[in-house]
N, C-alpha and C positions, 0 to 999 in steps of 0.2 A: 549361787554355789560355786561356780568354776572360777569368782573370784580369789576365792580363800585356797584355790589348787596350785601347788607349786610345779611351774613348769620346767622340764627339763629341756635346760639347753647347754652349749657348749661353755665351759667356764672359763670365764675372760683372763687371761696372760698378761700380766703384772713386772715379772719381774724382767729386766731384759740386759742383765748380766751374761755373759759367754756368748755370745750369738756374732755367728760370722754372715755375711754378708753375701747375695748372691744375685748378681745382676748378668747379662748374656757375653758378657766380658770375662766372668770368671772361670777358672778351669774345672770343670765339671765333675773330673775323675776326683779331683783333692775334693771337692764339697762331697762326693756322697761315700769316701773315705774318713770324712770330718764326721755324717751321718752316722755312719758302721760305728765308731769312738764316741758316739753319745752325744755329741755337740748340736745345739743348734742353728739355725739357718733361716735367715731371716729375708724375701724377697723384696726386692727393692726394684724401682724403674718401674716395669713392666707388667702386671697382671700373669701374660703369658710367659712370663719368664718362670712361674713357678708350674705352667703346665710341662713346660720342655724340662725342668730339673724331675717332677715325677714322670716323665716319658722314658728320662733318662735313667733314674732307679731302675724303673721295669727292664728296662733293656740287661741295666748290669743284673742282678736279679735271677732274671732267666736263664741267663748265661752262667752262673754260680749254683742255683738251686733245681732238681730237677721238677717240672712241675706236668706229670703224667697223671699219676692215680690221682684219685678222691682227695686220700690222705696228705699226697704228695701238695695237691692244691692248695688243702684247707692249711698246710708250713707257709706255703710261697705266701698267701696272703697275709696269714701272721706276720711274718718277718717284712713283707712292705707296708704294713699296717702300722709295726711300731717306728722304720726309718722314715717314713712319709710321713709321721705327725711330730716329727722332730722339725720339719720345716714350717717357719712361723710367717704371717703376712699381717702388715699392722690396719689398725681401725681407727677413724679420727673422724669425729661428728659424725659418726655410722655410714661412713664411708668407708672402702677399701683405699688405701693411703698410696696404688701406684695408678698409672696411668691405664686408659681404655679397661676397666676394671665393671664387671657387669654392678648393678643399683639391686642390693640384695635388702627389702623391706623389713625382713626380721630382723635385722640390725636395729633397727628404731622400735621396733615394736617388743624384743627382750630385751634390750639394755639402754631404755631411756634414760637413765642417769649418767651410764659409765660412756664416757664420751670418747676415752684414747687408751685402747690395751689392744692384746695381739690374741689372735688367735691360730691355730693348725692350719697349712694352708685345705687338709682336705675336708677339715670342721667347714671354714668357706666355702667347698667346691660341694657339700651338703646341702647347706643352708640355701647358695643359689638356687639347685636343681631343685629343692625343698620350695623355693619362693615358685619357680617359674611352675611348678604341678598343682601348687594354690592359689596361684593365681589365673591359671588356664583352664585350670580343671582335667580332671583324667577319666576317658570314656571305657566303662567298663560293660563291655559286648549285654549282659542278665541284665543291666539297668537301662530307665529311660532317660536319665540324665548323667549328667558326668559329676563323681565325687570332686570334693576339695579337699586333698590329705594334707592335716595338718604336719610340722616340723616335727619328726621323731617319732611319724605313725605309719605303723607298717600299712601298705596295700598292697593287694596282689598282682603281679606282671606278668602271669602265667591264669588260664581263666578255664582249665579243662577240667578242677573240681568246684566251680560254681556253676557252669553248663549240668554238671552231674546232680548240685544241687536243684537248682530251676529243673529240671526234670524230675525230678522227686516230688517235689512242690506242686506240680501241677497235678499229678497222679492222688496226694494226700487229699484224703475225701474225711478225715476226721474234723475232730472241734479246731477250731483257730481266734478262742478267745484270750487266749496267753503264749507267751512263748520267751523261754530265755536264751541268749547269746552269751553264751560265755569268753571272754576275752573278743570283744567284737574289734578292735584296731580301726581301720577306718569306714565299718558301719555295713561291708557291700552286705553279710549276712543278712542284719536287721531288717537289710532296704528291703532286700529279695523276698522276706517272710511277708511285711507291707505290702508289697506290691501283688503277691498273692493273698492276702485276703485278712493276716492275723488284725484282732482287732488291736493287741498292747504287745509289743515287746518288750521283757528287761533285759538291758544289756550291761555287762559287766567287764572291766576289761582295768589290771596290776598297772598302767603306762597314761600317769597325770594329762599328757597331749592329744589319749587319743579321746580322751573325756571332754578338756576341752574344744580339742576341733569338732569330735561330732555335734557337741551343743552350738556350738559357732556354726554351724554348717547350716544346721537346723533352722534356729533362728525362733522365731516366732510364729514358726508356720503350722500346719498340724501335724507335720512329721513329730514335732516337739513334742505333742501331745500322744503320739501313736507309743515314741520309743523313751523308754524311760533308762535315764543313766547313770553307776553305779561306780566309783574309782574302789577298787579292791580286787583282791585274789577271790580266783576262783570265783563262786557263787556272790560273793561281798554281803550284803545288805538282806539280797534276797530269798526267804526263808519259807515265803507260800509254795503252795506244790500246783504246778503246770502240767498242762498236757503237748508240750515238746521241748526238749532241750537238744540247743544246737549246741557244738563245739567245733570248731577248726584249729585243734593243737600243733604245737609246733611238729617237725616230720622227720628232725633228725636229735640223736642223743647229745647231750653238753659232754666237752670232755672237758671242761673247765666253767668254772666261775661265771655267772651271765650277768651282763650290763644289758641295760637298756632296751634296742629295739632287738639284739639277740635274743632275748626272750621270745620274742615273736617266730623264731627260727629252730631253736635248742630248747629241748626240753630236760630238767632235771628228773632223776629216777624217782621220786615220791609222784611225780605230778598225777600220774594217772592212777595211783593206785586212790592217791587223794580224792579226784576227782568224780573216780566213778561210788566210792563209800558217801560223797558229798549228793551225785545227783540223783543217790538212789531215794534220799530224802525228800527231794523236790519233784521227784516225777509221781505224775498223780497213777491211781490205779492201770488206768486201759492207756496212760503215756507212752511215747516215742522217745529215744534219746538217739541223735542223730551224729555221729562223729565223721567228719572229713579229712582223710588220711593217706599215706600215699606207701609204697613200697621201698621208698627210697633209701634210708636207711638197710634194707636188706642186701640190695642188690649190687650197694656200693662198700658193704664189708664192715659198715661200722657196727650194726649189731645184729645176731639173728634174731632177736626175741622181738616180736610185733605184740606191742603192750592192749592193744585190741583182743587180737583172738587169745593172750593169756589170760583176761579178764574172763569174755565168754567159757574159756574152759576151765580158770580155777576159783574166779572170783565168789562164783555162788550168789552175784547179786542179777545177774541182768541172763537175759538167753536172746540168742540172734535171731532177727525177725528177717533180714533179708540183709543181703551184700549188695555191691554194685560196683563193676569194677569195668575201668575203660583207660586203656594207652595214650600214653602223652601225644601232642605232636611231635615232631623230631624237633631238635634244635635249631634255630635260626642258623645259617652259614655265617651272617653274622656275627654269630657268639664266637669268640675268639678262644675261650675256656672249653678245652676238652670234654666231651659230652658225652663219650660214647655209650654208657650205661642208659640214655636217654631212650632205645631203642627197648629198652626189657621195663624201665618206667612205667608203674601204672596207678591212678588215682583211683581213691577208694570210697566209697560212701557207705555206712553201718548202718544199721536202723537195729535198736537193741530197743526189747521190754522189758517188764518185771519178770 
């Protein structure tokens, strides 16, 4: 099946009319004024020449845009989102075409025919960090082994509503002969439900790579045979009625158009209303429908309305069986992005019935 699945990856750069040139020689202020005018930038020499030109955005950037609140954030990224994919770095027999340039494997493995086009530099500095997390593996605290997330599948980096999960799971003393994942990404849900005891999970999940990777991941093992996988919205495929339905929606509202792994992130305003008229179909009588959720959206001003307890109170389809709610860590000092809200942050666990 995951043959006939069309993968999404960065789409290779052809044309390479207008493009100014940018080696550690050049003057820095005029390239990322050439950027601001639309033009692109093509690095040349050095690998690391294109890290010090986005070092150097940032820097002009911060100095130009204020980057305090939430709101204020989610501009500043925008705005070095679209000047930073104006900078191009070239591909040649799936190679990055400058020097000490790290060996990024997806290169050969999406585009074995197209042998010399250009890509974003930070499509590259994706696909790397994308190679080195699937090729290393990433150890997530609830599992016994480390996942492989495929290129362009969300996984979590934050692990204080699967701890909330795995605590749920161990306390569930009902049937565990079914169970579906709705939008699973790279799997940690499915694993967790396996690892406690489900005999079949459907997992279902809108994002062609993370269907792929989880069956690659799989393999032939009897995880294969445990989790069964679905490429479609919502529910997809799946139409029998379970006795639990997992979800981990995304935590904050779209104010725009969603691509790709942002779906994983922003959610559009039909989702849940969708959602929950969909799982009320599939949850069998005495079923759980379990949603993982977070405040954050509230506390940071983008929206009051928690699409959770609007359901429990207007929906008329489901009633609250239990909450479960527990404070972030603080922010890594580390994180270099303003966090303060991280302090009022708290993850949330539903458990709703018929």
């Amino acid at each position: 099946m995951i043959n006939d699945i069309a993968i999404k990856k960065p789409e290779p750069i052809v044309n390479r009319e207008a493009i100014e040139m940018f080696d550690r020689e050049t003057d820095t202020t005029r390239t990322i004024k050439a950027l601001e005018d639309g033009k692109r930038v093509l690095i040349t020499e050095f690998y690391s020449n294109g890290i010090l030109l986005l070092r150097k955005l940032q820097t002009h950037l911060k100095r130009k845009m204020p980057n305090e609140t939430f709101q204020e954030q989610r501009a500043f990224r925008a705005e070095y989102h679209k000047l930073s994919n104006l900078i191009l770095i070239e591909i040649a027999d799936h190679q990055l075409a400058v020097k000490k340039a790290p060996s990024i494997g997806w290169l050969e493995k999406f585009y074995p025919e197209n042998k010399a086009f250009l890509l974003t530099f930070p499509q590259v500095q994706g696909l790397n960090s994308s190679w080195q997390w699937y090729q290393n593996g990433v150890s997530i605290p609830v599992l016994r082994n480390k996942i492989h997330p495929y290129y362009g599948t969300y996984f979590p980096t934050r692990f204080d509503h699967l701890n909330l999960f795995d605590n749920w799971l161990k306390r569930y003393d009902g049937p565990k002969k079914s169970a579906i994942d709705v939008g699973f990404g790279s799997g940690v849900l499915s694993l967790q439900m396996i690892q406690h005891g489900f005999q079949k999970v459907f997992g279902t999940d809108i994002n062609p790579n993370a269907v792929v990777g989880l069956t690659e991941f799989m393999g032939e093992t009897k995880l294969s045979r445990k989790i069964e996988l679905d490429l479609g919205h919502l529910f997809g495929k799946w139409e029998k009625q379970t006795e639990l339905i997992v979800f981990n929606p995304p935590w904050l509202p779209s104010a725009n158009n969603l691509d790709g792994i942002d779906e994983a992130i922003y959610y559009n305003e039909n989702l849940f209303s969708e959602f929950f008229a969909e799982a009320k179909k599939r949850l069998l009588p005495e079923g759980k429908l379990v949603i993982l959720f977070s405040n954050l959206a509230q506390i940071t001003n983008l929206t009051k309305e928690h699409p959770i307890e609007k359901e429990v109170a207007e929906g008329g389809r489901f009633q609250l069986e239990r909450s479960f709610k527990k404070k972030v860590k603080e922010a890594s000092e580390k994180t270099k992005r303003d966090q303060n809200w991280r302090g009022s942050e708290e993850v949330e666990l539903w458990v709703l019935t018929h």
